[in-house]
Every structure is written in C-alpha cells, then in structure tokens.
BALOBA-1460 file (C-alpha; in Angstrom, 3 decimals):
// residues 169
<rec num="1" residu="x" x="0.000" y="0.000" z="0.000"/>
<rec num="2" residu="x" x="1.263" y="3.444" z="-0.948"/>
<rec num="3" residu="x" x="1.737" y="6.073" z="1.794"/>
<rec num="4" residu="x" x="0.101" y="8.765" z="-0.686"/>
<rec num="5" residu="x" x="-3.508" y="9.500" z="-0.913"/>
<rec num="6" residu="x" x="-4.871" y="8.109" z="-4.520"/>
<rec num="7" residu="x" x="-7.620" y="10.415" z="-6.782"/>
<rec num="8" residu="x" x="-9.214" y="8.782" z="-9.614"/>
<rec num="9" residu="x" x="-9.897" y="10.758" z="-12.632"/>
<rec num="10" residu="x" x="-11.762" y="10.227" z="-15.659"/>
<rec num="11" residu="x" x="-15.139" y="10.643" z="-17.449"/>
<rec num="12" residu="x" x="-18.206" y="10.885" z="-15.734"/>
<rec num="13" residu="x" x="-19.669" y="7.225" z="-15.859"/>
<rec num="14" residu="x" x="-16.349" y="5.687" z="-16.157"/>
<rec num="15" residu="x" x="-16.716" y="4.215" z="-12.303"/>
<rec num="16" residu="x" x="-14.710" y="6.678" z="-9.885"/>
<rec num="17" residu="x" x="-16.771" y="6.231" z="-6.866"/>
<rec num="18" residu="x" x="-17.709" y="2.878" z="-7.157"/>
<rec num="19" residu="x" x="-13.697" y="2.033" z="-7.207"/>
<rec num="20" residu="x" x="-12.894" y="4.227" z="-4.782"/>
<rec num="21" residu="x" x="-15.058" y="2.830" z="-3.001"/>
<rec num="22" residu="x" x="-13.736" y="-0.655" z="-3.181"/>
<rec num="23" residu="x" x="-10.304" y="0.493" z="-3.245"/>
<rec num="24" residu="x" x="-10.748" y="1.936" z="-0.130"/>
<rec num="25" residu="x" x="-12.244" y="-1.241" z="1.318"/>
<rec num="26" residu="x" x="-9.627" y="-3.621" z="-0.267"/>
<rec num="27" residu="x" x="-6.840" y="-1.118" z="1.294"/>
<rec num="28" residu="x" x="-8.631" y="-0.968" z="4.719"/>
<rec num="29" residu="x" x="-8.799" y="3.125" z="4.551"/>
<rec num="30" residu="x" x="-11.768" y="5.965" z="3.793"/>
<rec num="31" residu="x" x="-13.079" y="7.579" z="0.541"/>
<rec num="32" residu="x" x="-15.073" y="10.252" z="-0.803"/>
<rec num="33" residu="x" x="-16.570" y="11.225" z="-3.497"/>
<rec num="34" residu="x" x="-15.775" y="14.748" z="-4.436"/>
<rec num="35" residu="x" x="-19.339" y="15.761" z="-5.835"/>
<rec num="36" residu="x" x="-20.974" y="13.975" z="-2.812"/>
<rec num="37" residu="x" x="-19.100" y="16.184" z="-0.190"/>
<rec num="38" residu="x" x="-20.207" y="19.605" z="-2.578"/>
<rec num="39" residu="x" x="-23.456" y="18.227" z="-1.619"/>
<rec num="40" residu="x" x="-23.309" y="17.743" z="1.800"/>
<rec num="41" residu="x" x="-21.286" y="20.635" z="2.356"/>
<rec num="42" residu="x" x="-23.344" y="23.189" z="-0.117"/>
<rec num="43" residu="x" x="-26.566" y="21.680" z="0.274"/>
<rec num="44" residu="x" x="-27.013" y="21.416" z="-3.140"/>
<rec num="45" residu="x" x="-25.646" y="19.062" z="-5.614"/>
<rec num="46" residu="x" x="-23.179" y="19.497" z="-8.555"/>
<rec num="47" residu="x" x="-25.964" y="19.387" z="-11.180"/>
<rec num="48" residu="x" x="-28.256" y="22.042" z="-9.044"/>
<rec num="49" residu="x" x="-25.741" y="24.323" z="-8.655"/>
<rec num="50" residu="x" x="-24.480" y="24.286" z="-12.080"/>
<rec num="51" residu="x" x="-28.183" y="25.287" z="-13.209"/>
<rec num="52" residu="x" x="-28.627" y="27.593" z="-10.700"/>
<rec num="53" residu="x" x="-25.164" y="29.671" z="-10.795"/>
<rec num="54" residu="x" x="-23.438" y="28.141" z="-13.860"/>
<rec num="55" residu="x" x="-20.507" y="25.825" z="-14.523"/>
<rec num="56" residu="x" x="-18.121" y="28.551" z="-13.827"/>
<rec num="57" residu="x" x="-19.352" y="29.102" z="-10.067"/>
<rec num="58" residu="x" x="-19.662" y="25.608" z="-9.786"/>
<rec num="59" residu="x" x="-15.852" y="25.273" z="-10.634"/>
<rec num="60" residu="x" x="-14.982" y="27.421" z="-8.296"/>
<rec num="61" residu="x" x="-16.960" y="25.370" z="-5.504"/>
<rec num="62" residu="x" x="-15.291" y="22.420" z="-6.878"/>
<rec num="63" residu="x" x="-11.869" y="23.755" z="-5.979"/>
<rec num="64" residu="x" x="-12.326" y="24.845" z="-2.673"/>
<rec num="65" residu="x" x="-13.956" y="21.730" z="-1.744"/>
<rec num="66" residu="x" x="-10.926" y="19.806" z="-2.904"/>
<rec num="67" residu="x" x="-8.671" y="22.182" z="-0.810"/>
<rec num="68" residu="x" x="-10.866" y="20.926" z="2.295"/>
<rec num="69" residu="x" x="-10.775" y="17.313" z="1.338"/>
<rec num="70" residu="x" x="-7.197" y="17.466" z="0.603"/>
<rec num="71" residu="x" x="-6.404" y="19.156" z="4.113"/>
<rec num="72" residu="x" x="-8.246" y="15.991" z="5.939"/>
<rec num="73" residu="x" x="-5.615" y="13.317" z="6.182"/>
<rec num="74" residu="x" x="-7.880" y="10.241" z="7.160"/>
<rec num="75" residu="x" x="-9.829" y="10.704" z="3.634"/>
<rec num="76" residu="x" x="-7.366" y="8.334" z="1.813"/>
<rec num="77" residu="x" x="-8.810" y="8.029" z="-1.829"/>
<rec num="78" residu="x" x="-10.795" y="10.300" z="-3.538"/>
<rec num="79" residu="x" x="-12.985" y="10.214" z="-6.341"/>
<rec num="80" residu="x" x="-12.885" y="13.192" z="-8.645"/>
<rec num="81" residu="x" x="-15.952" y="15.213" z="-10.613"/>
<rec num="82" residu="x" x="-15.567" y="14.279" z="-13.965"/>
<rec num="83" residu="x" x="-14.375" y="17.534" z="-15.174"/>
<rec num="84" residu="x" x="-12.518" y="18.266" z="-11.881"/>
<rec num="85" residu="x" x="-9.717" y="17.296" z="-13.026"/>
<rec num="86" residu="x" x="-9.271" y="19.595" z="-16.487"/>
<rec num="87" residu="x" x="-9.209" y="22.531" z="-13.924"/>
<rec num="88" residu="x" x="-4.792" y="23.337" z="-13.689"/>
<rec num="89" residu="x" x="-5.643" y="24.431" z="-10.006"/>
<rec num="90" residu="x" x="-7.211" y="21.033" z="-8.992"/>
<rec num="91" residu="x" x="-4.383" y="19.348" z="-10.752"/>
<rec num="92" residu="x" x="-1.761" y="21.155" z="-8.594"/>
<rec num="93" residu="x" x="-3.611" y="20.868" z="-5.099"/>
<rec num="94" residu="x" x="-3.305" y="17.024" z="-5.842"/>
<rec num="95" residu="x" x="0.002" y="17.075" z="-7.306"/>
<rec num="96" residu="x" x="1.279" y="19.560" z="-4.227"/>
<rec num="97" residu="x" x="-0.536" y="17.047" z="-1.903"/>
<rec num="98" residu="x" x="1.618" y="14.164" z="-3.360"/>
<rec num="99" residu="x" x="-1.695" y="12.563" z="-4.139"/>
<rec num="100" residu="x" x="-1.405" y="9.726" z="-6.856"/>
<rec num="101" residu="x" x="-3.649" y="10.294" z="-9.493"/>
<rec num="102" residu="x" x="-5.050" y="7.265" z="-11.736"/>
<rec num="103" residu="x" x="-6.865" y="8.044" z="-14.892"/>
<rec num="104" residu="x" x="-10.494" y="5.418" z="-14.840"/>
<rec num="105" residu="x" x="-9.997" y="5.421" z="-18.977"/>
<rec num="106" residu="x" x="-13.379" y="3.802" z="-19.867"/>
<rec num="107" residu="x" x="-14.541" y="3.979" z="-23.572"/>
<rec num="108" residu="x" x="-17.484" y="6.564" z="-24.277"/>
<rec num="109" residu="x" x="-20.209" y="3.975" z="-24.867"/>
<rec num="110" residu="x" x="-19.374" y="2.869" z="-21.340"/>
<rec num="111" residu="x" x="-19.534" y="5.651" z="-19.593"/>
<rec num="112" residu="x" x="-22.925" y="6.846" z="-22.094"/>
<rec num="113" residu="x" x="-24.759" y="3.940" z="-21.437"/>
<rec num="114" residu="x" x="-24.275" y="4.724" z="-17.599"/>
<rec num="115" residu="x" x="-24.931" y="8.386" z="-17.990"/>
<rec num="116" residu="x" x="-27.477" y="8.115" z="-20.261"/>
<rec num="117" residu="x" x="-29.793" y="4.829" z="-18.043"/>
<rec num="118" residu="x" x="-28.171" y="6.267" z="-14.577"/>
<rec num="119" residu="x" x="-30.690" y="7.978" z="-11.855"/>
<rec num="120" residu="x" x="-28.334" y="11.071" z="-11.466"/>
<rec num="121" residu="x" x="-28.810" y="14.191" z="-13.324"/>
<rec num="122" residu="x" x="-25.837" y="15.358" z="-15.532"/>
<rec num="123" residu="x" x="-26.517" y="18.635" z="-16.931"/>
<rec num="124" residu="x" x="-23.238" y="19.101" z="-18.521"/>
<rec num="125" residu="x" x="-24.300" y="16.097" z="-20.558"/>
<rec num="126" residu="x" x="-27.829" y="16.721" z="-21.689"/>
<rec num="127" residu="x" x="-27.521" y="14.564" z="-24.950"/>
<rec num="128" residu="x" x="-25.075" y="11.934" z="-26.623"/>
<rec num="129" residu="x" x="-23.045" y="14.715" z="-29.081"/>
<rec num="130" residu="x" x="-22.546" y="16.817" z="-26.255"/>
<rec num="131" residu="x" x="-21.416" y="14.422" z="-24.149"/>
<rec num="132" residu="x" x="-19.124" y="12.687" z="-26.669"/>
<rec num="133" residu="x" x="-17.800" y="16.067" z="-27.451"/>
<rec num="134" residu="x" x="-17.009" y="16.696" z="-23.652"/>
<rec num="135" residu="x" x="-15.252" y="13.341" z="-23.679"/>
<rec num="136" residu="x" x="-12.873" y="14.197" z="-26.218"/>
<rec num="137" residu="x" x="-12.073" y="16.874" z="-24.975"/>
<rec num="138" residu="x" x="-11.358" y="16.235" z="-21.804"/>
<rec num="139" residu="x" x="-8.946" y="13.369" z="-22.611"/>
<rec num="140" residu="x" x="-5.917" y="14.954" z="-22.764"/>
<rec num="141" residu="x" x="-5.999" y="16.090" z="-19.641"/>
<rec num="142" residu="x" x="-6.673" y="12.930" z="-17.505"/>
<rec num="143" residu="x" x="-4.022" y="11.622" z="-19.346"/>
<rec num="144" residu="x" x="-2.061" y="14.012" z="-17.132"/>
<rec num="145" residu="x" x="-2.453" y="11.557" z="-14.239"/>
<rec num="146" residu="x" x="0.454" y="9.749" z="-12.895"/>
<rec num="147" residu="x" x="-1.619" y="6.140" z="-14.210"/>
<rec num="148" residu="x" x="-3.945" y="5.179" z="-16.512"/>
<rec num="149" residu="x" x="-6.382" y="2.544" z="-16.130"/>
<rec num="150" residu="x" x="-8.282" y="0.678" z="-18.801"/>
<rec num="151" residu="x" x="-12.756" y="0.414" z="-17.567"/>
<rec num="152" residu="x" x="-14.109" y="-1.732" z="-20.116"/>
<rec num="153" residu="x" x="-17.429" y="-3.424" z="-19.639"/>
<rec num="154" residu="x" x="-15.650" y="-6.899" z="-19.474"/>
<rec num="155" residu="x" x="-12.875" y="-6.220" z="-16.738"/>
<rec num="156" residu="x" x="-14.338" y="-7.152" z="-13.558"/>
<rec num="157" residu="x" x="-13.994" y="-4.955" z="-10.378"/>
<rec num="158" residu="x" x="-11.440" y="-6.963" z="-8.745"/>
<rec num="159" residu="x" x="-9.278" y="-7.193" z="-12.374"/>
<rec num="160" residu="x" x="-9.232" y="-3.357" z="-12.253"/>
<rec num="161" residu="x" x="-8.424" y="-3.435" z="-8.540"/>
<rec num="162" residu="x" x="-5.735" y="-5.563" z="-8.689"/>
<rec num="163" residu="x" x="-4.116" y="-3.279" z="-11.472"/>
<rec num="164" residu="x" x="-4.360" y="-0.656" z="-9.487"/>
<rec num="165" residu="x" x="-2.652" y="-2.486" z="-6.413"/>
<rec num="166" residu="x" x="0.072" y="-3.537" z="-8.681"/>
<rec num="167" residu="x" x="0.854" y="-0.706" z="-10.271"/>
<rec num="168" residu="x" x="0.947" y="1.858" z="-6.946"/>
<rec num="169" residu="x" x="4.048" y="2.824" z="-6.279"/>
C-alpha cells in the first residue's frame, strides 16, 4: 500500500466512486466522493448548482472543496468530478498534496450507457453529441495523471483493482 492519498480521474460514468469505493475497502482506509461532499457541504448538488449559478461558479466550488478534502488526512482516496480534473488548479492541489492520481480510462459507450440509463442528473451532458464532445475533450488532460487505467465493460472490479494495487508505487 502506498503512503500517498490516490484520486481517480476520468469521465463521468467511467466508475470513480464505485472504485474508490472498493479500493478503499480492499486497502482498509476511507473515501469520498468529491461531488458527494459539494453536496453535503453546499446543500445542493453538482448538477443544481451548475443550473442555478453556472458551470463557472460551480468550478470554483469544486476547488475549494478539494482544498478541504485534501487538508483531511484520514480521507485516503478520492474520487474526482468528472471535469474536476481539467481545472490546472485542482491538478496542482493534488500534485502539491503528493496525491497519486489514476486516470479510470473507460470507452465513451461505457460511460454513455451509464450516464445516459443512470438515476443522477448530468446537466453538462444533456444529450449523446454533447457528451461525446465533452469526452474528447477532456482526454488529454486525464491523461495528465500519474496512471492510466483501462474500464471496459468486461474487466471485472477486482481485475481493475488488482491493477491498481500492482501498479501503486
């Protein structure tokens, strides 16, 4: 087990909370899910913010909530927003944190099919072209993490867990 706390990155849908939350069991420690503690802390989630005040406002939550998570030692892994990580300012807090960061690369139909038959509003991805758009996009940065990851629909939990383990330094 790595001494360093461990973020997971990637596309909405690709399955950052549901590994960090398993990771976090496997490794006997905590997690969080970033957008989950905007909520409890805000009262509001990601997706009711962003309508009410705008992406831009909601970015600037975003940050400031990492900041607090990242100041709590006993939160051990942390699962990113999906576009929390194509902010520079989030990218340093983690990287001056000495926080290893692992890219969840899932393909888009992966993550679509999840976004599109999940119960939990996405308003930054109203409809497929949008999304898909977003996706590209956003690639090149969670390729900035330290490790990527391959999500497919095929590789079980504990295959993608056990990549992880192995490949922590």
């Amino acid at each position: 087990m790595t001494n360093r706390r461990i973020v997971l990155v990637g596309f909405m849908g690709c399955g950052k909370t549901t590994v960090a939350q398993e990771l976090a069991r496997r490794l006997a420690c905590s997690s969080i899910d970033l957008d989950t503690f905007i909520t409890e802390t805000h009262g509001s989630s990601p997706a009711q913010i962003i309508k009410r005040d705008g992406e831009t406002t909601f970015r600037l939550i975003e940050t400031s909530a990492l900041e607090d998570l990242l100041k709590q030692p006993e939160v051990a892994v942390i699962a990113l927003g999906g576009g929390a990580w194509t902010i520079p300012a989030n990218r340093r807090l983690v990287e001056n944190q000495n926080c290893l960061s692992i890219w969840l690369d899932a393909p888009f139909e992966l993550c679509w099919q999840r976004i599109h038959h999940g119960d939990y509003q996405r308003p930054l991805a109203p409809d497929r072209e949008t999304a898909q758009e977003r996706y590209e996009s956003r690639r090149a940065d969670y390729a900035l993490a330290e490790l990527r990851v391959e999500v497919s629909v095929e590789k079980q939990m504990r295959e993608i867990l056990g990549e992880i383990i192995s490949r922590m330094p």
